[in-house]
PDB file of N, CA, C, O and CB in Angstrom:
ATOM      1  N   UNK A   1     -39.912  25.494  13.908  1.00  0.00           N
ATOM      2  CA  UNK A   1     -40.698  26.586  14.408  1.00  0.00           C
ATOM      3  C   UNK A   1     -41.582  26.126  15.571  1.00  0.00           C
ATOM      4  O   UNK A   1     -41.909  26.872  16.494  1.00  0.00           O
ATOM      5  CB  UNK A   1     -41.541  27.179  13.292  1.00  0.00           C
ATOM      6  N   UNK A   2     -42.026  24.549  15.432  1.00  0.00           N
ATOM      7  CA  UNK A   2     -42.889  24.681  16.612  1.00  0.00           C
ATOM      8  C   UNK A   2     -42.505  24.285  17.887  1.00  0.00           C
ATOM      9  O   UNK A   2     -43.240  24.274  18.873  1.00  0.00           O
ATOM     10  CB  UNK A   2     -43.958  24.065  16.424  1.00  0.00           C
ATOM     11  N   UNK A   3     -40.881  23.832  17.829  1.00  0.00           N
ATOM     12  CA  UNK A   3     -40.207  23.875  19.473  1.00  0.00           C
ATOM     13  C   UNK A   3     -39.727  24.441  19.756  1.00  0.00           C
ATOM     14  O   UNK A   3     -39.054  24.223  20.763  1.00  0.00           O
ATOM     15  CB  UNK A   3     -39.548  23.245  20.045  1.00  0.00           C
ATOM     16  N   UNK A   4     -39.666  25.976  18.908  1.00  0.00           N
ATOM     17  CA  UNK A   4     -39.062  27.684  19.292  1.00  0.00           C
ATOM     18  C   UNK A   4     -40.514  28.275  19.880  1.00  0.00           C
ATOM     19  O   UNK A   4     -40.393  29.107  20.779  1.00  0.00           O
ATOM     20  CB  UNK A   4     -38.387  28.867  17.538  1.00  0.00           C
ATOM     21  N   UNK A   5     -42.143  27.863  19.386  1.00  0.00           N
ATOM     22  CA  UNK A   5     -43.064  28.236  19.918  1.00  0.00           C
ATOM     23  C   UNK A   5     -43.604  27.155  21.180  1.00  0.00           C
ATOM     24  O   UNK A   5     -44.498  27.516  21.945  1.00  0.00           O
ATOM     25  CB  UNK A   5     -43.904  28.522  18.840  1.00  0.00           C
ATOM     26  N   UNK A   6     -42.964  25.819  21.295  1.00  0.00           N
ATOM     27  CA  UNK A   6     -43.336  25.358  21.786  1.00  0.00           C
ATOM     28  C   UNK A   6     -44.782  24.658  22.150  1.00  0.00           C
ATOM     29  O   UNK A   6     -45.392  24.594  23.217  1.00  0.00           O
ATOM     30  CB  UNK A   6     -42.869  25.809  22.105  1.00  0.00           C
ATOM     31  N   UNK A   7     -45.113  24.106  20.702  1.00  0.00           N
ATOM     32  CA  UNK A   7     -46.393  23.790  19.894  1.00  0.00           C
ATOM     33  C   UNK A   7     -46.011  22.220  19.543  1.00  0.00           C
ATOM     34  O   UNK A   7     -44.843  21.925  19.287  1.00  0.00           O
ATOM     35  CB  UNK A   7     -46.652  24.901  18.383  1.00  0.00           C
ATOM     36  N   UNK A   8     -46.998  21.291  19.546  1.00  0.00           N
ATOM     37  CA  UNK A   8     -47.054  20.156  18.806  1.00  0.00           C
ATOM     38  C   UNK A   8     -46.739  20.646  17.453  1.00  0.00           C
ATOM     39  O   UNK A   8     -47.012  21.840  17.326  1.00  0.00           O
ATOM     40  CB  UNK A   8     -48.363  19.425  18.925  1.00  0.00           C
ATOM     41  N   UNK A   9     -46.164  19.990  16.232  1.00  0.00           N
ATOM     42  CA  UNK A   9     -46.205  20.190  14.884  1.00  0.00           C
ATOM     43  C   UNK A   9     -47.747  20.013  14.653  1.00  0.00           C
ATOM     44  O   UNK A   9     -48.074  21.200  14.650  1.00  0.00           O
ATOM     45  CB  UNK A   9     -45.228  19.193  14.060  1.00  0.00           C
ATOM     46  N   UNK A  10     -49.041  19.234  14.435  1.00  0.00           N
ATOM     47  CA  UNK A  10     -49.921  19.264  14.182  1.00  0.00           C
ATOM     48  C   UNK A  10     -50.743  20.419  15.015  1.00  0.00           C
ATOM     49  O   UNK A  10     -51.750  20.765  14.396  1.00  0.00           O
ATOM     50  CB  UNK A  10     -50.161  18.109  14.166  1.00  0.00           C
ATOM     51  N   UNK A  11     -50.586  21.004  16.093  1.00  0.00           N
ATOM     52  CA  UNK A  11     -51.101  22.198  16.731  1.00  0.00           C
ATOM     53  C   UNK A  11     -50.670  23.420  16.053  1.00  0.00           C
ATOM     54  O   UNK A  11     -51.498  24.273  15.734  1.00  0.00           O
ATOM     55  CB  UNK A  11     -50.700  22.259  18.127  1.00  0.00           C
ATOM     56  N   UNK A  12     -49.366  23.561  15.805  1.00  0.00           N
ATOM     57  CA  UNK A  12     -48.848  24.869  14.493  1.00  0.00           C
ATOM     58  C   UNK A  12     -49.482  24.794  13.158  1.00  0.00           C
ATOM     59  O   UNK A  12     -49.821  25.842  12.610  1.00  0.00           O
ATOM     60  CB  UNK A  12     -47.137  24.765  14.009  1.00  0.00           C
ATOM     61  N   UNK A  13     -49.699  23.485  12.503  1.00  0.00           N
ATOM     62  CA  UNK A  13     -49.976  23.572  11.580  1.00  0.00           C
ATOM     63  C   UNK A  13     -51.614  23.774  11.562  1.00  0.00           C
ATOM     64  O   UNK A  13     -51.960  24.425  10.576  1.00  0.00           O
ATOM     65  CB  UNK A  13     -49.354  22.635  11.015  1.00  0.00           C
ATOM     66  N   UNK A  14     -52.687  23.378  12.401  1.00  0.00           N
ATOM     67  CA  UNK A  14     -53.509  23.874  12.608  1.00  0.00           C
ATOM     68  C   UNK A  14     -53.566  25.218  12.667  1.00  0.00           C
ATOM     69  O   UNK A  14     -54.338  25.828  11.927  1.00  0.00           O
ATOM     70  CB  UNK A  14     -53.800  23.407  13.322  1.00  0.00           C
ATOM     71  N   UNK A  15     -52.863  25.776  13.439  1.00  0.00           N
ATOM     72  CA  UNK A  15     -53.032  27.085  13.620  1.00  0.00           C
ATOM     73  C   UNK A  15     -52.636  27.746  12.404  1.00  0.00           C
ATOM     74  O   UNK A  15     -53.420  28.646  12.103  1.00  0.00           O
ATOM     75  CB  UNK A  15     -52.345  27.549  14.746  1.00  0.00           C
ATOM     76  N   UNK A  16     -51.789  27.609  11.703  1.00  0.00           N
ATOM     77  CA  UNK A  16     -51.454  28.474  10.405  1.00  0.00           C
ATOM     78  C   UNK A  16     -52.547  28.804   9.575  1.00  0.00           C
ATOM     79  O   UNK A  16     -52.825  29.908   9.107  1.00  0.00           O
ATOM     80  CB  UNK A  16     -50.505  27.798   9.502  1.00  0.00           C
ATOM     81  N   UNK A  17     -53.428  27.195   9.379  1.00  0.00           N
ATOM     82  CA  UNK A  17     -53.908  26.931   8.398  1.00  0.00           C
ATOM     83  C   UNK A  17     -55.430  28.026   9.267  1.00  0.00           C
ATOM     84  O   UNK A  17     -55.991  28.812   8.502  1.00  0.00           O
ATOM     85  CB  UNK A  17     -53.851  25.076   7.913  1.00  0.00           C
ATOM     86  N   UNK A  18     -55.864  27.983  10.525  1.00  0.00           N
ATOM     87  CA  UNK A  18     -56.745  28.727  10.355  1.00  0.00           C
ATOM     88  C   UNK A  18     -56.745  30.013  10.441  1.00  0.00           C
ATOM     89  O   UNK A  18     -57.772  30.689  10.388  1.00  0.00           O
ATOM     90  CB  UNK A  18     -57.410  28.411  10.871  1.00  0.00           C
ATOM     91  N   UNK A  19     -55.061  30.677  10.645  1.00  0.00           N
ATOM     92  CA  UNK A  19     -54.796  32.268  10.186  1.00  0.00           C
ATOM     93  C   UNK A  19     -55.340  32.260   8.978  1.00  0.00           C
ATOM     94  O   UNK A  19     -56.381  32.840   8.669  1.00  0.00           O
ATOM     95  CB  UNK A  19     -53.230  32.843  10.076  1.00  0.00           C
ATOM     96  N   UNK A  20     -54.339  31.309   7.948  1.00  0.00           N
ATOM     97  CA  UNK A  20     -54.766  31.427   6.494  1.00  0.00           C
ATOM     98  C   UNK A  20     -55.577  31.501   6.169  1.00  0.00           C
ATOM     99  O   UNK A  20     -55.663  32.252   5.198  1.00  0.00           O
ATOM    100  CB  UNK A  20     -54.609  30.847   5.806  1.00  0.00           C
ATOM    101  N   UNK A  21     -56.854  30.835   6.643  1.00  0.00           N
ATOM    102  CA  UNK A  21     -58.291  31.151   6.120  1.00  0.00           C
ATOM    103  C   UNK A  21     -59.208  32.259   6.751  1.00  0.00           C
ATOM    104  O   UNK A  21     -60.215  32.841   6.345  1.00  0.00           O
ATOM    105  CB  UNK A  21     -59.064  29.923   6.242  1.00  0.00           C
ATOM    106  N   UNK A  22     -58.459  32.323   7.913  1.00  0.00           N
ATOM    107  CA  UNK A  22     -59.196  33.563   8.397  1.00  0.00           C
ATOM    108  C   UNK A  22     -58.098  35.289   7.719  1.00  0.00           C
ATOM    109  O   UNK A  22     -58.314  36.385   8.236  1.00  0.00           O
ATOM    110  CB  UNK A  22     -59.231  33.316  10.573  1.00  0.00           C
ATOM    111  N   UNK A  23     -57.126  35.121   6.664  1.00  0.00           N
ATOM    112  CA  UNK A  23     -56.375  35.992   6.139  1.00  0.00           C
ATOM    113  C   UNK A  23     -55.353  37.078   6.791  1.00  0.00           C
ATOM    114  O   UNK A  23     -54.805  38.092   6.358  1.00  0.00           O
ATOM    115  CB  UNK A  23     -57.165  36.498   5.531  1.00  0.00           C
ATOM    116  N   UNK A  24     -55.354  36.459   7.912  1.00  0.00           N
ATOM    117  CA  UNK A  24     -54.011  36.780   8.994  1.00  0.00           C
ATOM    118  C   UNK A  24     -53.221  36.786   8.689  1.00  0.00           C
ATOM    119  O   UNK A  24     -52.595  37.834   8.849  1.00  0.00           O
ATOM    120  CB  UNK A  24     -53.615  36.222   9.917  1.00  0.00           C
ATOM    121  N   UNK A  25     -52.408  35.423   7.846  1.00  0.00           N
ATOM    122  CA  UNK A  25     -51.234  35.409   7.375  1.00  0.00           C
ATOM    123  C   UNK A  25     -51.357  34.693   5.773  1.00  0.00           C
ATOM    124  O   UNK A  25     -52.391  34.261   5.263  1.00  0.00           O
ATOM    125  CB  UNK A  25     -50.317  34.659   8.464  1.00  0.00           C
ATOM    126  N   UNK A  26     -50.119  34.713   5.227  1.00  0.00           N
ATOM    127  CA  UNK A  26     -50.366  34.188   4.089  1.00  0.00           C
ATOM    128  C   UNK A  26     -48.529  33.338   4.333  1.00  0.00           C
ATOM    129  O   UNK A  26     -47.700  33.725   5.156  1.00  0.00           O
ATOM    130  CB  UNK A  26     -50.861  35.532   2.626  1.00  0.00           C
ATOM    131  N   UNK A  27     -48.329  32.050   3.252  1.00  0.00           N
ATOM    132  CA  UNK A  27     -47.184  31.633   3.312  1.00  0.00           C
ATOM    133  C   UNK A  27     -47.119  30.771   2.409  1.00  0.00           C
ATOM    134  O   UNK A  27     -48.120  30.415   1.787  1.00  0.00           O
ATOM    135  CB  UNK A  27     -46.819  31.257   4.394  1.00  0.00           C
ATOM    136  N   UNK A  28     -45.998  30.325   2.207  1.00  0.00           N
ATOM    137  CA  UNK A  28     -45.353  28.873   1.259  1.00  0.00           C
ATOM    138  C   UNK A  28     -44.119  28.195   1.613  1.00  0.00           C
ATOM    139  O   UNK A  28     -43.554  28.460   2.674  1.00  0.00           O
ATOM    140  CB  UNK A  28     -44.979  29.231  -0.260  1.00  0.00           C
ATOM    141  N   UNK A  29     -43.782  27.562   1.009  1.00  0.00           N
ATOM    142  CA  UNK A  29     -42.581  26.724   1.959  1.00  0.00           C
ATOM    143  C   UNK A  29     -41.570  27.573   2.493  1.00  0.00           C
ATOM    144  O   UNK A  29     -40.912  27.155   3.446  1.00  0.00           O
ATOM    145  CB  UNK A  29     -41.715  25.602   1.121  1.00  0.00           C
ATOM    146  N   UNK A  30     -41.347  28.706   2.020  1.00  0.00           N
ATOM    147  CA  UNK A  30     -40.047  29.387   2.509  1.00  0.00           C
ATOM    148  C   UNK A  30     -40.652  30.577   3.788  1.00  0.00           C
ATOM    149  O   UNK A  30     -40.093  31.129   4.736  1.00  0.00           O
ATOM    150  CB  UNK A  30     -39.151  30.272   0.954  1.00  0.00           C
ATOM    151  N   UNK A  31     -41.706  30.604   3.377  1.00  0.00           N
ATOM    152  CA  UNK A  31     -42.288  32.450   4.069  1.00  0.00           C
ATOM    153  C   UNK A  31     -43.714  32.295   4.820  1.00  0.00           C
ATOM    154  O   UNK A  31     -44.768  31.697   4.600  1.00  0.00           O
ATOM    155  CB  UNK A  31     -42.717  33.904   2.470  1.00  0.00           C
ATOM    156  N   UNK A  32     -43.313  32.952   5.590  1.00  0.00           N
ATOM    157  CA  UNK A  32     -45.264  33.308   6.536  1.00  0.00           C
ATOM    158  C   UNK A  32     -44.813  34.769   6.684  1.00  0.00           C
ATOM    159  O   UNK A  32     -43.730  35.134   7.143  1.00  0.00           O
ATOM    160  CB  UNK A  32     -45.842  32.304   8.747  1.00  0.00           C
ATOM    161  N   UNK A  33     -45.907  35.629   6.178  1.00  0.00           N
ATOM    162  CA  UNK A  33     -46.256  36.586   6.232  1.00  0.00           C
ATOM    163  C   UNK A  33     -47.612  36.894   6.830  1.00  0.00           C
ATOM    164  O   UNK A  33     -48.705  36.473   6.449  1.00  0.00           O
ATOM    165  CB  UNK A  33     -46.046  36.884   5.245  1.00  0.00           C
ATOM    166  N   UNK A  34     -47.364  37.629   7.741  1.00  0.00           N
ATOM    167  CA  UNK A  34     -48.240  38.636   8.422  1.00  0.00           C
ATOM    168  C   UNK A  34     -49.046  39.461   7.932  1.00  0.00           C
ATOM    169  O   UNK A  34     -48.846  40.662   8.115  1.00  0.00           O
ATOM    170  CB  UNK A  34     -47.686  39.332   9.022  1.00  0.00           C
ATOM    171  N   UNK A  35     -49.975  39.084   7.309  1.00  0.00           N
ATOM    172  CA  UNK A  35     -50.807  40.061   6.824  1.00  0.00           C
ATOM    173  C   UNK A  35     -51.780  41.023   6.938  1.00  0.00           C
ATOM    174  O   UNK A  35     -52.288  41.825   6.154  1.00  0.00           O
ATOM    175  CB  UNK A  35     -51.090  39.765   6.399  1.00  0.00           C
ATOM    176  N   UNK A  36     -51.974  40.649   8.545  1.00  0.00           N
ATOM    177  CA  UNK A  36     -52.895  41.565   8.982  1.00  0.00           C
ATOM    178  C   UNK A  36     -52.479  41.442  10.571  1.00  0.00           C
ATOM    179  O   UNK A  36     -52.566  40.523  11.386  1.00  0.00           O
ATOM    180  CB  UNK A  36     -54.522  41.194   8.527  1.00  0.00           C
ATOM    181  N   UNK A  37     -52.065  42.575  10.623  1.00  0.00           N
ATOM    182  CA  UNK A  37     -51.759  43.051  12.448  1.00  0.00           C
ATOM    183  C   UNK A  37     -52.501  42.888  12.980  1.00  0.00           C
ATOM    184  O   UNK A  37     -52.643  41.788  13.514  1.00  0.00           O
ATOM    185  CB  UNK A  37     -51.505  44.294  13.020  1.00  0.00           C
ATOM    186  N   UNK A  38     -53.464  43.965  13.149  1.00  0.00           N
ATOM    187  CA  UNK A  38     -54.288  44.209  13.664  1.00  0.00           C
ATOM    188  C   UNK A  38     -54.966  42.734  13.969  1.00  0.00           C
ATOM    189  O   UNK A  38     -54.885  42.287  15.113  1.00  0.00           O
ATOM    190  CB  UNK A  38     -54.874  45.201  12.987  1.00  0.00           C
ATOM    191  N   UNK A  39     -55.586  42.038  13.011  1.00  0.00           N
ATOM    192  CA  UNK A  39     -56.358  41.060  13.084  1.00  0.00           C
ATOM    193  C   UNK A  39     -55.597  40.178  14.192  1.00  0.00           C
ATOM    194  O   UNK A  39     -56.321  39.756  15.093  1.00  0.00           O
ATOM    195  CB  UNK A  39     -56.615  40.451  11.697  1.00  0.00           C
ATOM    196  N   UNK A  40     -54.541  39.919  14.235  1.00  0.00           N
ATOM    197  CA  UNK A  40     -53.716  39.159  14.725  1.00  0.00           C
ATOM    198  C   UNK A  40     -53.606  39.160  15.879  1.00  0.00           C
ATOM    199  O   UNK A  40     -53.488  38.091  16.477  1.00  0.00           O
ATOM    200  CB  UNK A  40     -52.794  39.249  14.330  1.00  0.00           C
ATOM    201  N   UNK A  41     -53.612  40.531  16.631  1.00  0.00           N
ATOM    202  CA  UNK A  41     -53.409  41.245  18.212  1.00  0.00           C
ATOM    203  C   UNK A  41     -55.107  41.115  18.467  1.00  0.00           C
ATOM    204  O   UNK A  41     -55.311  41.002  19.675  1.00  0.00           O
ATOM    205  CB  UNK A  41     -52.601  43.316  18.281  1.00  0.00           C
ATOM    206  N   UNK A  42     -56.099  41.104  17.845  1.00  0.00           N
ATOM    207  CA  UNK A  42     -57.449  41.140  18.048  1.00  0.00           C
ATOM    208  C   UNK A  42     -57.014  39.689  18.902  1.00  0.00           C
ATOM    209  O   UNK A  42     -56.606  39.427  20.033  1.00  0.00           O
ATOM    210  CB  UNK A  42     -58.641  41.222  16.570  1.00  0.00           C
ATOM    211  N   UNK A  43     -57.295  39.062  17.884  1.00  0.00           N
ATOM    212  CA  UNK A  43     -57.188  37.326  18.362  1.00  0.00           C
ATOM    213  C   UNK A  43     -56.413  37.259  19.211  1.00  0.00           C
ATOM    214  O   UNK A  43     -56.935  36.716  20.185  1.00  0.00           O
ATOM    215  CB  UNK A  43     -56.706  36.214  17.395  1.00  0.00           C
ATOM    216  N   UNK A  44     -54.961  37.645  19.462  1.00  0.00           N
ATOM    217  CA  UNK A  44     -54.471  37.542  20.723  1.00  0.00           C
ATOM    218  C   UNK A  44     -55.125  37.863  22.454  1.00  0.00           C
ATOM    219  O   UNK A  44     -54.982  37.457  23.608  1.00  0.00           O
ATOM    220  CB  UNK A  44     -53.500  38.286  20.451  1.00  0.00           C
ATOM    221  N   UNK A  45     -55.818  38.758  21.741  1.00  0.00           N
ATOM    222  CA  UNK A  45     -56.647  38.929  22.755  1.00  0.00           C
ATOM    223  C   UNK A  45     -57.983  38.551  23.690  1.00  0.00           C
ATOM    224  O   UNK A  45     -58.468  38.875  24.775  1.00  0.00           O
ATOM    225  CB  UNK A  45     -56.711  39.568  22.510  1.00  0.00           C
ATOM    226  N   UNK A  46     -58.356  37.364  22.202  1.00  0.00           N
ATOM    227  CA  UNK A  46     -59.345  36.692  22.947  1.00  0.00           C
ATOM    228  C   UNK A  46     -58.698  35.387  23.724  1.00  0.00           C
ATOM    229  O   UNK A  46     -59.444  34.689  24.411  1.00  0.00           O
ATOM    230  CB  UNK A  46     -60.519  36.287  21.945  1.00  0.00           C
ATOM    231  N   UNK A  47     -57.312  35.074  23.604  1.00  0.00           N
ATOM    232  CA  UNK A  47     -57.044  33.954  24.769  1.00  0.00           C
ATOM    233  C   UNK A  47     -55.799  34.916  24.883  1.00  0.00           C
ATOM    234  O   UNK A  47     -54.731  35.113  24.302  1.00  0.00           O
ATOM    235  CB  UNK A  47     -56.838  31.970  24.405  1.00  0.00           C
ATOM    236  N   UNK A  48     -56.924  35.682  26.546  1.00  0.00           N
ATOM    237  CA  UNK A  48     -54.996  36.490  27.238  1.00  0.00           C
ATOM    238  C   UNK A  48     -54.284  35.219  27.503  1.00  0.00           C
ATOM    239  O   UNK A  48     -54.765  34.131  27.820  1.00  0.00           O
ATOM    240  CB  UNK A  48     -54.923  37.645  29.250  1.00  0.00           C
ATOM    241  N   UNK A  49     -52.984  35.572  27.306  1.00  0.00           N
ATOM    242  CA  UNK A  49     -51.777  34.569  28.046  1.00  0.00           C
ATOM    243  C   UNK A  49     -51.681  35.386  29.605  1.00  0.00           C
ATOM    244  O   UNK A  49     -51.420  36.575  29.784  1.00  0.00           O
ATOM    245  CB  UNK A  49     -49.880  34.612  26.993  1.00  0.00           C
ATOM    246  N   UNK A  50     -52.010  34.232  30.747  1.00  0.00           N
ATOM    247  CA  UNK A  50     -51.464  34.117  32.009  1.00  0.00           C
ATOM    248  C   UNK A  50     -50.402  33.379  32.669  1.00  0.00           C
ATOM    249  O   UNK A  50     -50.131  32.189  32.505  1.00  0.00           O
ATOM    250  CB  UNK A  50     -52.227  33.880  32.534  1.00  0.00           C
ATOM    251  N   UNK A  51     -49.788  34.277  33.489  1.00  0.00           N
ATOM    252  CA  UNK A  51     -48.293  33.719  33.447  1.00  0.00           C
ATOM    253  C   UNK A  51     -48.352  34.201  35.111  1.00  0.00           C
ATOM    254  O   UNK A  51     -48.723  35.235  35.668  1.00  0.00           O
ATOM    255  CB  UNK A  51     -46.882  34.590  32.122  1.00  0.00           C
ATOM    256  N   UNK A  52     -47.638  32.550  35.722  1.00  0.00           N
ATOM    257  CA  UNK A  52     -47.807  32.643  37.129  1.00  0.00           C
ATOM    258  C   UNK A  52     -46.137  33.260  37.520  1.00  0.00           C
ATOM    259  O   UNK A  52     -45.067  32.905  37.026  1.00  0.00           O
ATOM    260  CB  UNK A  52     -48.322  30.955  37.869  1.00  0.00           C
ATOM    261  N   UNK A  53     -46.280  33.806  38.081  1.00  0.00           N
ATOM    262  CA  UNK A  53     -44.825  34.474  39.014  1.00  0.00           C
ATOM    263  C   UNK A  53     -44.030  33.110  39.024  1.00  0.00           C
ATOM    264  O   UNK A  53     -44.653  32.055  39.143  1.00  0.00           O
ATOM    265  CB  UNK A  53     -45.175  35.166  41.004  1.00  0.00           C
ATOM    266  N   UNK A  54     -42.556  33.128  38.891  1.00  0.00           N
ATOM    267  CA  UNK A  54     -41.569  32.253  39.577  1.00  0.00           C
ATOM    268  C   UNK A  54     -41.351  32.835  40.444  1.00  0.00           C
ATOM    269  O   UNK A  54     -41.583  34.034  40.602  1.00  0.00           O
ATOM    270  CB  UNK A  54     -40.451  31.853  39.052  1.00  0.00           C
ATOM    271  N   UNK A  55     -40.838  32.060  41.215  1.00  0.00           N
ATOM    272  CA  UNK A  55     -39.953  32.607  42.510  1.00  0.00           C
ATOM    273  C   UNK A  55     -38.925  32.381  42.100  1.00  0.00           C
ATOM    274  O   UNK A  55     -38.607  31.446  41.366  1.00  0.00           O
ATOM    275  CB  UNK A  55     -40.045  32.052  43.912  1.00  0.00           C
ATOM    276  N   UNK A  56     -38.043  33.508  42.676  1.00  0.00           N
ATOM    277  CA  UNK A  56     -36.508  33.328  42.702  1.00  0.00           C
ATOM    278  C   UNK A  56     -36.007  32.502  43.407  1.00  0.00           C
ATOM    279  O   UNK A  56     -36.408  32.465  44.570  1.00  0.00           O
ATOM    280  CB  UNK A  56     -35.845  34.295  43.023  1.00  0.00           C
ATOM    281  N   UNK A  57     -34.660  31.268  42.853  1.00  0.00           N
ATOM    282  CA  UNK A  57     -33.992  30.658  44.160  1.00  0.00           C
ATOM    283  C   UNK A  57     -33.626  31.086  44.846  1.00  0.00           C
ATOM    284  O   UNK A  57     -33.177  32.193  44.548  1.00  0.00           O
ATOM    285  CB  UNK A  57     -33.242  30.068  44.235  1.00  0.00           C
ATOM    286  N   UNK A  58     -33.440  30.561  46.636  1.00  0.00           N
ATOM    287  CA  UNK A  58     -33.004  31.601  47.475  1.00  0.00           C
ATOM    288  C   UNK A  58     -31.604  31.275  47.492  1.00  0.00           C
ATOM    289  O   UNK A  58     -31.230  30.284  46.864  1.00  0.00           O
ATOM    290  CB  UNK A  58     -33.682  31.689  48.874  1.00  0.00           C
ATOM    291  N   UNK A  59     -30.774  31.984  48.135  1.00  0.00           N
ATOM    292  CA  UNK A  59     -28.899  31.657  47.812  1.00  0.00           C
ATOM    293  C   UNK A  59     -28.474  31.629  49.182  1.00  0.00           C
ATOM    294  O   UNK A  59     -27.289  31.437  49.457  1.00  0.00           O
ATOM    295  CB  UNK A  59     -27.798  33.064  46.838  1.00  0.00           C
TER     296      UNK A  59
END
């Protein structure tokens, strides 16, 4: 999961663990569940993702 998100393993697992305590998600070895949307898109929102333009190759 964390070179499909493109995360250190200790940076994912940080992060799970402070959904989990903040009750975002819940999980166990097989499952992460989403437990709270809302909460989830909140937090997304306090670090917008910025994304610089590529340029197209020219041909």
């Amino acid at each position: 999961m964390a070179d499909v998100l493109e995360l250190s393993v200790p940076h994912l697992i940080a992060s799970c663990r402070s959904c989990g305590a903040q009750q975002l998600i819940t999980s166990n070895a097989h499952l992460i569940e989403l437990t709270d949307l809302a909460g989830l898109r909140r937090l997304a929102q306090d670090r917008p993702l910025v994304l610089a333009p590529i340029p197209l190759p020219r041909r």
